[in-house]
TORDOMI-124818 format. One line per field, with one value per residue: residue number from 0; residue in one letter; x, y, z of N, C-alpha, C, O, CB in turn. Coordinates in nm, 3 decimals, padded with zeros to 5 digits, always signed. Each point is the difference from the previous one (the first is absolute). Glycine has a CB too. Example, Ala and Ser with C-alpha at 12.3 -4.5 7.8 and 13.67 -1.06 7.14 Angstrom:
num [0 1] .
residuo [A S] .
nX [+01.319 +00.154] .
nY [-00.569 +00.222] .
nZ [+00.780 -00.197] .
caX [-00.089 +00.082] .
caY [+00.119 +00.119] .
caZ [+00.000 +00.006] .
cX [+00.090 -00.077] .
cY [+00.120 +00.109] .
cZ [+00.000 +00.073] .
oX [+00.104 +00.051] .
oY [-00.002 +00.111] .
oZ [+00.066 +00.017] .
cbX [-00.293 +00.067] .
cbY [-00.115 -00.174] .
cbZ [+00.059 -00.232] .
This chain:
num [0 1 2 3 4 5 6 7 8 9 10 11 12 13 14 15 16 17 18 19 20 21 22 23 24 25 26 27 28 29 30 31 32 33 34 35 36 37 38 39 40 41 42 43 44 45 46 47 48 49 50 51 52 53 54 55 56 57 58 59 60 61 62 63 64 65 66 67 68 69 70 71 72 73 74 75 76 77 78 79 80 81 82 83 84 85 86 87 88 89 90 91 92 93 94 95 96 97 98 99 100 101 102 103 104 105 106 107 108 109 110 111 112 113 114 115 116 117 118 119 120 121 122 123 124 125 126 127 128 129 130 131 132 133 134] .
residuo [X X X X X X X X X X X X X X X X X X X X X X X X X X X X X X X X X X X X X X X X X X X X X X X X X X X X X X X X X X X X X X X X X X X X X X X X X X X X X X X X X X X X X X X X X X X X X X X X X X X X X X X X X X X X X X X X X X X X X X X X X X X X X X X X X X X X X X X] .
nX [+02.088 -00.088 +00.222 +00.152 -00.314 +00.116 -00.116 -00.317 +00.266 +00.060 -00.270 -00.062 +00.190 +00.191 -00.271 -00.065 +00.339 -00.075 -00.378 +00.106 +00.089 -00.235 -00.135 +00.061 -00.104 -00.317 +00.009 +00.049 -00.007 +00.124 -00.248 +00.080 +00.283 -00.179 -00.249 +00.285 +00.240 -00.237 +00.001 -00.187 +00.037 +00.266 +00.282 +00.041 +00.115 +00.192 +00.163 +00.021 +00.141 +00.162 +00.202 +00.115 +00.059 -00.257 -00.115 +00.135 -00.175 -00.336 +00.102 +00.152 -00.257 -00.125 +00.273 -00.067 -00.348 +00.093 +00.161 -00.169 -00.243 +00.250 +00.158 -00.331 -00.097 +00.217 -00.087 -00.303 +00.071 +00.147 -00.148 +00.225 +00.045 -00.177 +00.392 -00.232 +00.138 -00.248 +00.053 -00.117 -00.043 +00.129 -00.124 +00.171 -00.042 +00.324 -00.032 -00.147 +00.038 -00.037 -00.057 +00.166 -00.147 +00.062 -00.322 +00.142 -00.382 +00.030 -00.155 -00.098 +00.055 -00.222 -00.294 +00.079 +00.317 -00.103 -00.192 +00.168 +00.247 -00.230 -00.206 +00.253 +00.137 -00.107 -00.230 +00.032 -00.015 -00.152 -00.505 -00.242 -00.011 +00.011 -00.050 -00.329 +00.149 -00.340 -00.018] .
nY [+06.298 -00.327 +00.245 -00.276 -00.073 -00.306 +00.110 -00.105 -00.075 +00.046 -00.059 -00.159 -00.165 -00.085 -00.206 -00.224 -00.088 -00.328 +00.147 +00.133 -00.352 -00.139 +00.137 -00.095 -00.424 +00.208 +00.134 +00.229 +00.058 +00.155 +00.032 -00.282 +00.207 +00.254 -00.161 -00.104 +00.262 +00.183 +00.090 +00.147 -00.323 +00.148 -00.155 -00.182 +00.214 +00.143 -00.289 +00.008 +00.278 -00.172 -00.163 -00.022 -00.242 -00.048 -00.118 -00.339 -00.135 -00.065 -00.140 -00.298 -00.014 -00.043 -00.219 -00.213 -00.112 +00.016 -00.259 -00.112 +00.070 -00.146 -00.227 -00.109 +00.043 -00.167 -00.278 -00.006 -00.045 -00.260 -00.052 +00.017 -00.284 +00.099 -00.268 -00.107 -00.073 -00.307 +00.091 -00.307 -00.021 -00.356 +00.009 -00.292 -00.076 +00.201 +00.438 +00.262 -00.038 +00.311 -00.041 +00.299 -00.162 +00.273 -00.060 +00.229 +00.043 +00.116 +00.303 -00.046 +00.255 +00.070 -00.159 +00.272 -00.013 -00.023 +00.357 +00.334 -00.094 +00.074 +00.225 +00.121 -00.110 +00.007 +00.323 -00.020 -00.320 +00.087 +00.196 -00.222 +00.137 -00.176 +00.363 -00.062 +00.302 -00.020 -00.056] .
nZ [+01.380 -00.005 +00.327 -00.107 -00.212 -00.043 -00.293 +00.043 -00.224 +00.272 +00.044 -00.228 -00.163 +00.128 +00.140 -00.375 -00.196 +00.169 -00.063 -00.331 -00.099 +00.023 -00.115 -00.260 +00.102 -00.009 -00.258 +00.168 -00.211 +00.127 +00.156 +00.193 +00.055 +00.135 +00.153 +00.169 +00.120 +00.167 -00.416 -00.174 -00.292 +00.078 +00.144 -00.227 -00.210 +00.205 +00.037 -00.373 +00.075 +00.203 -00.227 -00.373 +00.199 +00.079 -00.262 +00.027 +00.295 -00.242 -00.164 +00.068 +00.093 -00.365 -00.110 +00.149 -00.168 -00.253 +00.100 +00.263 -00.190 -00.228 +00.224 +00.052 -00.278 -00.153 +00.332 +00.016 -00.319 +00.001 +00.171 +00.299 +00.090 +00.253 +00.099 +00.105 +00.202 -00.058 +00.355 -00.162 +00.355 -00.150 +00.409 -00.090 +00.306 -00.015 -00.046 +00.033 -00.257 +00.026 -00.366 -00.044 -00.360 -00.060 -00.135 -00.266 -00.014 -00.264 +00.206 -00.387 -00.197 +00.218 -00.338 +00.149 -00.094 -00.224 +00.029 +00.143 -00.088 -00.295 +00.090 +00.122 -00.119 -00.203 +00.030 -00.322 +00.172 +00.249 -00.174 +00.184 -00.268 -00.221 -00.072 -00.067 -00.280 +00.012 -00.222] .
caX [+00.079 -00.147 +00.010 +00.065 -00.138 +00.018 -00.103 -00.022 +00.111 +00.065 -00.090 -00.074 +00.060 +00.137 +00.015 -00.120 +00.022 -00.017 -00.159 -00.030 +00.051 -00.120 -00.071 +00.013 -00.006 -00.135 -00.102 -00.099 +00.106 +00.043 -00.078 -00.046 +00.125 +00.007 -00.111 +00.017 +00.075 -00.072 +00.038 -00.101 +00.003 +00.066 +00.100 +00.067 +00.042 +00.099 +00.140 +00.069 +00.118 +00.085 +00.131 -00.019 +00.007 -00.112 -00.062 +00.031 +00.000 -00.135 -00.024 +00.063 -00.117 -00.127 +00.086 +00.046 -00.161 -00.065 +00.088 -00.057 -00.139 -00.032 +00.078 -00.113 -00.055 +00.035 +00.000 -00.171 -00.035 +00.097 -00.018 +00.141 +00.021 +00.018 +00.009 -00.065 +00.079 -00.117 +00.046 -00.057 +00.015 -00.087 +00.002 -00.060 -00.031 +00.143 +00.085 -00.047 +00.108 -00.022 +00.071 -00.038 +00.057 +00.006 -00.075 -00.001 -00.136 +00.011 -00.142 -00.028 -00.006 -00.097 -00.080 -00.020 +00.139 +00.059 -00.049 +00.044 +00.155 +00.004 -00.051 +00.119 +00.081 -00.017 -00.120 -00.052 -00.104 -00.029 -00.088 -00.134 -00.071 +00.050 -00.015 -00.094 -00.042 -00.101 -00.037] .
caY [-00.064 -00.095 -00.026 -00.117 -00.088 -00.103 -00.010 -00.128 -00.100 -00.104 -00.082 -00.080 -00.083 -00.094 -00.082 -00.099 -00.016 -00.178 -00.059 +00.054 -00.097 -00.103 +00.039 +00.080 -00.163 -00.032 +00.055 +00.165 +00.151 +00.095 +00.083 -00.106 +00.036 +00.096 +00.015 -00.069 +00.035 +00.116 +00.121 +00.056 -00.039 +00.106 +00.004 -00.143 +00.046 +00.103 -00.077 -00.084 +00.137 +00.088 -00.134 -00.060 -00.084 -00.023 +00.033 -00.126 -00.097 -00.049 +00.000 -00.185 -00.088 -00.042 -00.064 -00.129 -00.055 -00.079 -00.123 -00.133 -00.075 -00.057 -00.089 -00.137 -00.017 -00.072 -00.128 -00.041 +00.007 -00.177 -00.120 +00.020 -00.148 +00.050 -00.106 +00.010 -00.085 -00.108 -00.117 -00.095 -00.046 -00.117 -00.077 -00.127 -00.072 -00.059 +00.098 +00.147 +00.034 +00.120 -00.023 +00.154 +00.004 +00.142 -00.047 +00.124 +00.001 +00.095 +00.068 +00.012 +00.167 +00.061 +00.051 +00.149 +00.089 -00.048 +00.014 +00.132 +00.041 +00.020 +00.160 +00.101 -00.003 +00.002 -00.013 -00.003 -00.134 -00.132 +00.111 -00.027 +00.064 +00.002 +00.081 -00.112 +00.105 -00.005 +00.001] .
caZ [+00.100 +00.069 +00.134 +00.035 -00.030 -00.102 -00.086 +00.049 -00.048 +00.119 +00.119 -00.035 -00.129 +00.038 +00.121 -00.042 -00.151 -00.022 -00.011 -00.139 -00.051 +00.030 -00.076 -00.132 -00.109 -00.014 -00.079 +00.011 -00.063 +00.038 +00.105 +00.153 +00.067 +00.070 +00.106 +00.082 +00.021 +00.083 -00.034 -00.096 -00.152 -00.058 +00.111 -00.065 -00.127 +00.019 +00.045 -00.157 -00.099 +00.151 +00.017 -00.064 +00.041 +00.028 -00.150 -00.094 +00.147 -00.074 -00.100 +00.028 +00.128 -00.118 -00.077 +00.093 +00.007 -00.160 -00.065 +00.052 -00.050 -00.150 -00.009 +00.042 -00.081 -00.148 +00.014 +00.000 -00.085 -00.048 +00.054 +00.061 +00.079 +00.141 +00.094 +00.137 +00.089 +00.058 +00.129 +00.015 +00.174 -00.024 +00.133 -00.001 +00.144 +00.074 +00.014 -00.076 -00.127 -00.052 -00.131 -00.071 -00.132 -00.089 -00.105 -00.064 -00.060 -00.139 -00.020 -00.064 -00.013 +00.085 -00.125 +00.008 -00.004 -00.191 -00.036 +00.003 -00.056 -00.131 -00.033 -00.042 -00.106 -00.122 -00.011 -00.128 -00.062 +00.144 +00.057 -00.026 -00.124 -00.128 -00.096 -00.135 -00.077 -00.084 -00.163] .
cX [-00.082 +00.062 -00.002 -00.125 +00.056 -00.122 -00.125 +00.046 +00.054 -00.057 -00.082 +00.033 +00.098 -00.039 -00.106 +00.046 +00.021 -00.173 -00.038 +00.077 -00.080 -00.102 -00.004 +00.010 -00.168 -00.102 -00.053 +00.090 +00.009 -00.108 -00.057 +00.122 -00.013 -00.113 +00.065 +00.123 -00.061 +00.056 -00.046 +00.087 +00.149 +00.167 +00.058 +00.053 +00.087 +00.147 +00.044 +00.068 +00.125 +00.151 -00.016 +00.002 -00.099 -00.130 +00.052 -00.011 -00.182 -00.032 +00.077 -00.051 -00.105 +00.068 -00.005 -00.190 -00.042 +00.061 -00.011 -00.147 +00.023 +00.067 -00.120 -00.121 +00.052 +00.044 -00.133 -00.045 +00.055 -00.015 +00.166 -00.017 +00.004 +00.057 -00.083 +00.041 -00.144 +00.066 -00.139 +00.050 -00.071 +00.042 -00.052 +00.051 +00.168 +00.101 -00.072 +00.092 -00.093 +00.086 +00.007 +00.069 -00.045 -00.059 -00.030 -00.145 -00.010 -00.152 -00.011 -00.034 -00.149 -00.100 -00.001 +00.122 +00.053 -00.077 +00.034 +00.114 -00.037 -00.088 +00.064 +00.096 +00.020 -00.157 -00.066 -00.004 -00.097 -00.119 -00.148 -00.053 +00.058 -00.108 -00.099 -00.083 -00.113 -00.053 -00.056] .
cY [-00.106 -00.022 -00.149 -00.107 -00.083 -00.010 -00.113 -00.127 -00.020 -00.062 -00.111 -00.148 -00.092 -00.122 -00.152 -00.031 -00.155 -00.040 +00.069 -00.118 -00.122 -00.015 -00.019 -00.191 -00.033 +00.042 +00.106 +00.076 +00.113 +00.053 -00.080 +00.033 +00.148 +00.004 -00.060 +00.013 +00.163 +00.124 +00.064 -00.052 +00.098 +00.012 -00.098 +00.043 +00.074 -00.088 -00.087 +00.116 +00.028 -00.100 -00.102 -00.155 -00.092 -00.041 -00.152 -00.123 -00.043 -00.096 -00.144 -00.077 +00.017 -00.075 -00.153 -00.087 -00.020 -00.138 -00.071 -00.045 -00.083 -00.124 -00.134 -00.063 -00.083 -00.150 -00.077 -00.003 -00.157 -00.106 -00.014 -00.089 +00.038 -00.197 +00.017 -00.064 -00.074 -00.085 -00.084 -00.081 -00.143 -00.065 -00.157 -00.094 +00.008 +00.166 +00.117 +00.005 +00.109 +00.044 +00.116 -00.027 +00.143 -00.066 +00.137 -00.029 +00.112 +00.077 +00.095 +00.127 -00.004 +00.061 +00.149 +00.097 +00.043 +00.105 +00.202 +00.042 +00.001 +00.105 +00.122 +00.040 +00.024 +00.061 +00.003 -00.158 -00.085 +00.152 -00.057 +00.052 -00.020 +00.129 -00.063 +00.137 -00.039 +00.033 +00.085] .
cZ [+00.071 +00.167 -00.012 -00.019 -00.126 -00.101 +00.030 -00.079 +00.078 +00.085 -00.009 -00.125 +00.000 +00.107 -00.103 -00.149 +00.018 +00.033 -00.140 -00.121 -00.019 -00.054 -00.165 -00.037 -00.001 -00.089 +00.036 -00.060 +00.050 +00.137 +00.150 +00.090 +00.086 +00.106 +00.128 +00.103 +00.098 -00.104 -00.119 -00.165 -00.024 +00.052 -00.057 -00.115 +00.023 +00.061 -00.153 -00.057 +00.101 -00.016 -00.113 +00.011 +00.048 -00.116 -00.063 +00.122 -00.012 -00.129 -00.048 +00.076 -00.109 -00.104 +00.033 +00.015 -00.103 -00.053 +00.082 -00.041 -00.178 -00.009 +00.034 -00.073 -00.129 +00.085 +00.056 -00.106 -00.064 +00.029 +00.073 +00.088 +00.119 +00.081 +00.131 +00.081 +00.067 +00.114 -00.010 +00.146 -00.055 +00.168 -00.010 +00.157 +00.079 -00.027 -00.052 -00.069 -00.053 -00.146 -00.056 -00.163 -00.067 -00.124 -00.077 -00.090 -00.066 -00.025 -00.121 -00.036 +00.032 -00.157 +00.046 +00.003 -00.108 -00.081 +00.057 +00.008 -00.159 -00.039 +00.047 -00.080 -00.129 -00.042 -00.127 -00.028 +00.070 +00.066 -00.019 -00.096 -00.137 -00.074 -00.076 -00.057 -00.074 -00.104 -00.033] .
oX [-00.115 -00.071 -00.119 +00.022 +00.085 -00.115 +00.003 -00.027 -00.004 +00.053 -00.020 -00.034 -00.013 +00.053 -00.002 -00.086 -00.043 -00.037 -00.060 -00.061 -00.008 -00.040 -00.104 -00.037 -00.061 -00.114 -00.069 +00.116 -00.073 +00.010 -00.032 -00.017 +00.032 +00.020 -00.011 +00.021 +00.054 +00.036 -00.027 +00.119 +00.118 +00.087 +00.117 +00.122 +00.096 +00.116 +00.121 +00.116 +00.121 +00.119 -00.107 -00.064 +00.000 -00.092 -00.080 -00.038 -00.035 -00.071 -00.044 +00.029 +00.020 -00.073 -00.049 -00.020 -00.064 -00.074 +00.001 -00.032 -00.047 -00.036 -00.014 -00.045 -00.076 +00.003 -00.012 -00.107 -00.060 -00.008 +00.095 -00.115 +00.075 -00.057 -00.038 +00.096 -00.097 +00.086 -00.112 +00.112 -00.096 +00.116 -00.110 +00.079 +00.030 +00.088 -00.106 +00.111 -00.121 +00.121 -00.108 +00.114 -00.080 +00.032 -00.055 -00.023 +00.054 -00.101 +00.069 -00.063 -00.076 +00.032 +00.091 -00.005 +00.063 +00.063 -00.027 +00.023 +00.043 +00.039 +00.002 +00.015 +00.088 -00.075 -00.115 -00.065 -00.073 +00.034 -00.045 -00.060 +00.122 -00.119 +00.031 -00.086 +00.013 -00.041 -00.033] .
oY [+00.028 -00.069 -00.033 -00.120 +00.021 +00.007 -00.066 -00.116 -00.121 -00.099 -00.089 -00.118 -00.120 -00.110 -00.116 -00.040 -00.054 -00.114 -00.077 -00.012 -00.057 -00.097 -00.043 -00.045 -00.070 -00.045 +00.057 +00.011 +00.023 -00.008 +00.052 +00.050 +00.006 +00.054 +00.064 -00.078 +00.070 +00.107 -00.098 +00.027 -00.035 +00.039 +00.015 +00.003 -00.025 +00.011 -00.010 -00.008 +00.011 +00.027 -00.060 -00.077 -00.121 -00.073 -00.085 -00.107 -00.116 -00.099 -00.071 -00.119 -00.114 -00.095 -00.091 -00.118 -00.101 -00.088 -00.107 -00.116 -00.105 -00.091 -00.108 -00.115 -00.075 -00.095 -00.122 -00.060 -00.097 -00.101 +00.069 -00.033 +00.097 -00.106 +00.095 -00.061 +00.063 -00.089 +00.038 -00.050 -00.017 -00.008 -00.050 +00.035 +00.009 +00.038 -00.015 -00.052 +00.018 +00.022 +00.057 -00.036 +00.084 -00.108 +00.094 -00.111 +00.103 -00.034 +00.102 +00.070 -00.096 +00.105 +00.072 +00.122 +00.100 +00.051 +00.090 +00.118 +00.109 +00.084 +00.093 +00.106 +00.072 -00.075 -00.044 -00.049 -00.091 +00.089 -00.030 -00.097 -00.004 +00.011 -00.118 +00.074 -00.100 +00.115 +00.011] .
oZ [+00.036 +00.074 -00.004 +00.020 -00.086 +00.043 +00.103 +00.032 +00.025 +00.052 +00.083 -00.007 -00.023 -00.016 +00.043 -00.079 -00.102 -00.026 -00.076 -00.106 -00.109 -00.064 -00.048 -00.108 -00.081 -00.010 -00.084 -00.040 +00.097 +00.123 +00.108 +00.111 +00.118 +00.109 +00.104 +00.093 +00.085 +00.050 -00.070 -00.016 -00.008 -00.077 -00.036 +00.013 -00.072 -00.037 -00.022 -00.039 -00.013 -00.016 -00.009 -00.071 -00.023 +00.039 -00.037 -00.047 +00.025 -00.015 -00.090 -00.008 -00.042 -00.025 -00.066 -00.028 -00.028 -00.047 -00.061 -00.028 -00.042 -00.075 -00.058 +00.003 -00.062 -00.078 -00.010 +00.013 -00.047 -00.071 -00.038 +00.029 +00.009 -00.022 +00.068 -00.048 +00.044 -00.006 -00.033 +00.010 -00.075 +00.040 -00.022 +00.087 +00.119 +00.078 -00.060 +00.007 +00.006 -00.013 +00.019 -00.029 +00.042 -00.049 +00.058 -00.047 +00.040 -00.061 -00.007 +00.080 +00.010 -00.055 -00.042 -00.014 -00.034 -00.093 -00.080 +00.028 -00.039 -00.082 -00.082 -00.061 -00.048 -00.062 -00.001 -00.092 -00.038 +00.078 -00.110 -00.047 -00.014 +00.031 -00.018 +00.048 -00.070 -00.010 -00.118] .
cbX [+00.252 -00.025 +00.010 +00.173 -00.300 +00.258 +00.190 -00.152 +00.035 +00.080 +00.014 -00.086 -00.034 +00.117 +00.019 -00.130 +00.160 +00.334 -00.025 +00.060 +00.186 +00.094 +00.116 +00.193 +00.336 +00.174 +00.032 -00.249 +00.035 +00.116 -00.046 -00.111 +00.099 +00.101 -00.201 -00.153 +00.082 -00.033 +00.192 -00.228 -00.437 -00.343 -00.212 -00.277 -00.265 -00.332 -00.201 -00.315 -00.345 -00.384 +00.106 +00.111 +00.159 +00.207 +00.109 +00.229 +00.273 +00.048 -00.005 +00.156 +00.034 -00.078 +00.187 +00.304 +00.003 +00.049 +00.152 +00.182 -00.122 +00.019 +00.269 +00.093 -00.008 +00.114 +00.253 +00.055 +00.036 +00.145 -00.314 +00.179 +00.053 -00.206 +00.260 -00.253 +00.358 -00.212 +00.282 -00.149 +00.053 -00.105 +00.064 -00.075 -00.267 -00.100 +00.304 -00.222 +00.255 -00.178 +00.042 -00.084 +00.074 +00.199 -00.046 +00.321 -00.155 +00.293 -00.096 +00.055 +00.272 +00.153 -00.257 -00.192 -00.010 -00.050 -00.102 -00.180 +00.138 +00.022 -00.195 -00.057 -00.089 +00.264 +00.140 +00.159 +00.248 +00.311 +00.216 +00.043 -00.185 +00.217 +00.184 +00.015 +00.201 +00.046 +00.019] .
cbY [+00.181 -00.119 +00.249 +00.236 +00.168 -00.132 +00.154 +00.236 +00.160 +00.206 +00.274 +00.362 +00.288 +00.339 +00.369 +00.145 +00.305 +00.049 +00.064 +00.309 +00.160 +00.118 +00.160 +00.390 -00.079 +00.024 -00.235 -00.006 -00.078 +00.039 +00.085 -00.293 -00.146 +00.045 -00.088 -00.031 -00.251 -00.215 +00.033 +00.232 -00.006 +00.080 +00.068 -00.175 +00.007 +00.202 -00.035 -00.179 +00.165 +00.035 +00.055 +00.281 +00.241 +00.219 +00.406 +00.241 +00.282 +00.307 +00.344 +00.169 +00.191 +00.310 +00.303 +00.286 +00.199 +00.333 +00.185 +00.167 +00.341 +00.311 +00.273 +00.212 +00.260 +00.341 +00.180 +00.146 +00.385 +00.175 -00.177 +00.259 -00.226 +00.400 -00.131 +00.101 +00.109 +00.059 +00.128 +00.068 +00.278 -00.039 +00.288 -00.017 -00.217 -00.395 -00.130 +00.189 -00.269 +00.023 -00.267 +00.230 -00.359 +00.255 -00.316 +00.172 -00.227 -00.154 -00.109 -00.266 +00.185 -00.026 -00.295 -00.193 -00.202 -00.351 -00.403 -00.108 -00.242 -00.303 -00.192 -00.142 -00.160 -00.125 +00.115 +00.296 +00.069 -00.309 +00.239 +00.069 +00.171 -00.311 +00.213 -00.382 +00.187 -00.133 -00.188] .
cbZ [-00.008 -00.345 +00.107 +00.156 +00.166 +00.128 -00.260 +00.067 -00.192 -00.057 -00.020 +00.102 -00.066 -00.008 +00.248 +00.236 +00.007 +00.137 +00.362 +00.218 +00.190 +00.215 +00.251 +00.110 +00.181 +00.190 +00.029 +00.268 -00.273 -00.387 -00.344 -00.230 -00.324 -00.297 -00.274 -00.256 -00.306 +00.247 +00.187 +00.214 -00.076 +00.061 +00.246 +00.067 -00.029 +00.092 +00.335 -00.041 -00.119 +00.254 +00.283 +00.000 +00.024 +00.145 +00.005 -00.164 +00.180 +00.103 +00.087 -00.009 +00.347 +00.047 +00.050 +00.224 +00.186 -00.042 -00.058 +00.220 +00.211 -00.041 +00.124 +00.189 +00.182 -00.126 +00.031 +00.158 +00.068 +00.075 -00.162 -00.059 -00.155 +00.015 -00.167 -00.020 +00.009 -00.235 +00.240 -00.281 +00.291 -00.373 +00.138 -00.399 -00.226 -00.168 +00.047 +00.137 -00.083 +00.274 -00.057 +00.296 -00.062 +00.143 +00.069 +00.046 +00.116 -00.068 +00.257 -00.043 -00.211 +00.344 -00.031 +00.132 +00.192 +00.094 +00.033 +00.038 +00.242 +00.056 +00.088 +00.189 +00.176 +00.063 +00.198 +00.014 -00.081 +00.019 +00.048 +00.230 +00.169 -00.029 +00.028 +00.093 +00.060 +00.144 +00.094] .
């Protein structure tokens, strides 16, 4: 019987599940999440069985962080056009003016991106070592 006490899923977890959300885009993990929640490794693992909800609401916050990095990674890898906006103030004796253009600039794929998207990817062909069998 718990008398009307609240777990520390209700005290600790539910009130912080949009900073655990935060968290989890950043990359920590689990056991940092629980240190930083004040609560023991193990407590953390029991609330994922305990609640499944809790468990897949993780487990789509690491999903959602993986596919923006690769997404950034495969366009750093390409290369991709960014606009920009250029003011130009010009003062001259009789008037002010103030000029703004948009100018789109093409930042060039990223070698080291090119070079670790294809050794993942493809690694039986894209690998510093080669095999050299001796006579």
């Amino acid at each position: 019987m718990s008398y009307g006490r609240k777990s520390k899923f209700d005290t600790v977890i539910k009130p912080n599940l949009e900073l655990i959300d935060g968290w989890l885009r950043t990359g920590i993990t689990e056991r940092d999440i629980a240190r930083r929640l004040h609560i023991a490794h193990s407590t953390f693992q029991a609330y994922k069985r305990q609640f499944p909800d809790f468990s897949d609401r993780l487990k789509k916050g690491r999903e959602l962080a993986d596919i923006q990095i690769e997404n950034a990674l495969f366009r750093a890898a390409i290369g991709f056009e960014v606009e920009e906006i250029r003011t130009e103030f010009s003062d001259s004796s009789r008037t002010k003016s103030k000029k703004v253009t948009k100018v789109t600039r093409k930042v060039p794929g990223d070698v080291v991106a090119q070079i670790f998207w294809l050794k993942n990817r493809c690694p039986g062909k894209w690998h510093d070592r080669r095999d050299i069998k001796k006579k």
